[in-house]
N, C-alpha and C positions, 0 to 999 in steps of 0.2 A: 513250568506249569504242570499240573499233576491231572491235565486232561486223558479223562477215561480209564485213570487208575481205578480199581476197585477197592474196598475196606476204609477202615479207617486208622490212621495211626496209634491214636492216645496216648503222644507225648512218651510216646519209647519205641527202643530200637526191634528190629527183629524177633529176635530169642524171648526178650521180655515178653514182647506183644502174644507170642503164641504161648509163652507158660501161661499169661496171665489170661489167656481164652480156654485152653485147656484146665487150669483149676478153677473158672469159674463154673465150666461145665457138667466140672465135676460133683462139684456144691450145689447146681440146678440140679443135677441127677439123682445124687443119694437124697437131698434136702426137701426136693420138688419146691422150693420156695427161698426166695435170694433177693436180699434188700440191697441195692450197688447203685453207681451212678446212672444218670439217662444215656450217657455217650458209652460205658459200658454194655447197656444191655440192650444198643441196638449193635452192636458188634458182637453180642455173643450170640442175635436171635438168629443170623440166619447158619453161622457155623452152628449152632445145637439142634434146628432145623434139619439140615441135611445129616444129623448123626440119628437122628427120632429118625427117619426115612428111610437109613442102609438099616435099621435095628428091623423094622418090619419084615424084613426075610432074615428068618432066623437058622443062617447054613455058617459051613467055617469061614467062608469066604467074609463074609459082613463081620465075625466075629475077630478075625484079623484087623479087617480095615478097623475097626471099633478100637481095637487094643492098643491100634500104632497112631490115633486119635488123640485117646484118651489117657491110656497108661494105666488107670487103674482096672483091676480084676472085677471090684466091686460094680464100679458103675456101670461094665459093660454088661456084667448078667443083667443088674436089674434093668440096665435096658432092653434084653433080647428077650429078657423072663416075663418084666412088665410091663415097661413102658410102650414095646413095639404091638405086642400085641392088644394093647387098648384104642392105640392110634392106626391100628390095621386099614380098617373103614374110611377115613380121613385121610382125606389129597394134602392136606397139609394148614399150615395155622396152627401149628401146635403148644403155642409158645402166647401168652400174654404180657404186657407190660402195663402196668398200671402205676400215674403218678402218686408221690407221697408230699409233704411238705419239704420243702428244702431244707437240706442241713443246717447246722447253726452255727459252725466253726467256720466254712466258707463261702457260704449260701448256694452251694452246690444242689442240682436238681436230682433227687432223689426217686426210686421207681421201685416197685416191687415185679419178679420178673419169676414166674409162676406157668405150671402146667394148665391148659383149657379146660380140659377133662378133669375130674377127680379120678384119682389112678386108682382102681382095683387094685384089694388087697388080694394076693397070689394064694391059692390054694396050700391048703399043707402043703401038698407033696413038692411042689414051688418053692415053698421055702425051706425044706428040708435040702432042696438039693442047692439051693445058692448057699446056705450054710456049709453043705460039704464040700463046695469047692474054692470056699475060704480059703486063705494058708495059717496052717495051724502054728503058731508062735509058742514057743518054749521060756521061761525066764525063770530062769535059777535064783535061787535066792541064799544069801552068803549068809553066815550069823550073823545078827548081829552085831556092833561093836559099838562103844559109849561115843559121846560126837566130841571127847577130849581125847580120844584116841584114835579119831579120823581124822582132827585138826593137826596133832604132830606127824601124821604120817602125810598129810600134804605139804606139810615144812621142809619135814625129811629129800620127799622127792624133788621138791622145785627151788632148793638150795641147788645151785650149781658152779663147779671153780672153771676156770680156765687153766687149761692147761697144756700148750704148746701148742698155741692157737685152737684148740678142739674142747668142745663142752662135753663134761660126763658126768652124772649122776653122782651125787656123794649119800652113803649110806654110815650112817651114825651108829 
């Protein structure tokens, strides 16, 4: 009997359960608006709850906890940049659930799971600096090549002989 457990399963094991709470959090956060099932978004209200709470004091310490939460960069600025400070004032409720009509593939109940407040948009200076503490991505770009000479060069490599029990690349 699962008397006085807290959460809820949702038909997965551990690991699953918390990826699938952390990137849903993640989509509340950057998205402020997230269409998912009923049994989802009352297991995500009160984990995103208590992350809207630590984000209101905005020191390293919350910035940590936030990080090793969440995972991504993104989400936790804009929560200490915006989110925290909108919800400063407010003991908490930060989080709405609102039904939708049920799915049509499995007549699953359907919710829309959205911020209370309309979030202020952040000052320039606000968003100049979540911008800069983006990570800046580099991607090289090779010439060109015709897609009849990308098709022999995947032949090329993933032709492979056997050869004294060991696989190795044949080059034509």
């Amino acid at each position: 009997m699962r008397h006085r457990v807290a959460g809820r399963i949702l038909s997965r094991n551990t690991k699953q359960r918390k990826s699938l709470l952390k990137g849903l959090a993640n989509s509340v956060i950057l998205n402020e608006k997230v269409t998912t099932t009923e049994a989802k978004a009352k297991a995500i209200r009160p984990y995103l709850e208590k992350l809207v709470t630590i984000s209101k004091a905005d020191s390293l310490q919350s910035r940590r906890r936030l990080i090793a939460k969440l995972g991504l960069q993104n989400s936790v600025n804009k929560l200490l940049e915006v989110i925290g400070p909108t919800f400063k004032d407010r003991p908490g409720g930060y989080l709405r659930i609102t039904r939708l009509v049920p799915r049509a593939g499995d007549a699953a109940r359907m919710v829309v799971v959205e911020f209370v407040e309309e979030l202020s948009v952040p000052p320039k200076e606000v968003k100049e600096k979540i911008k800069a503490k983006e990570p800046k991505i580099k991607v090289e770009k090779k010439p060109s090549e015709s897609k009849k000479s990308k098709a022999i060069k995947k032949v090329k490599v993933s032709a492979k002989k056997k050869e004294n029990g060991k696989e190795r690349k044949t080059k034509k």
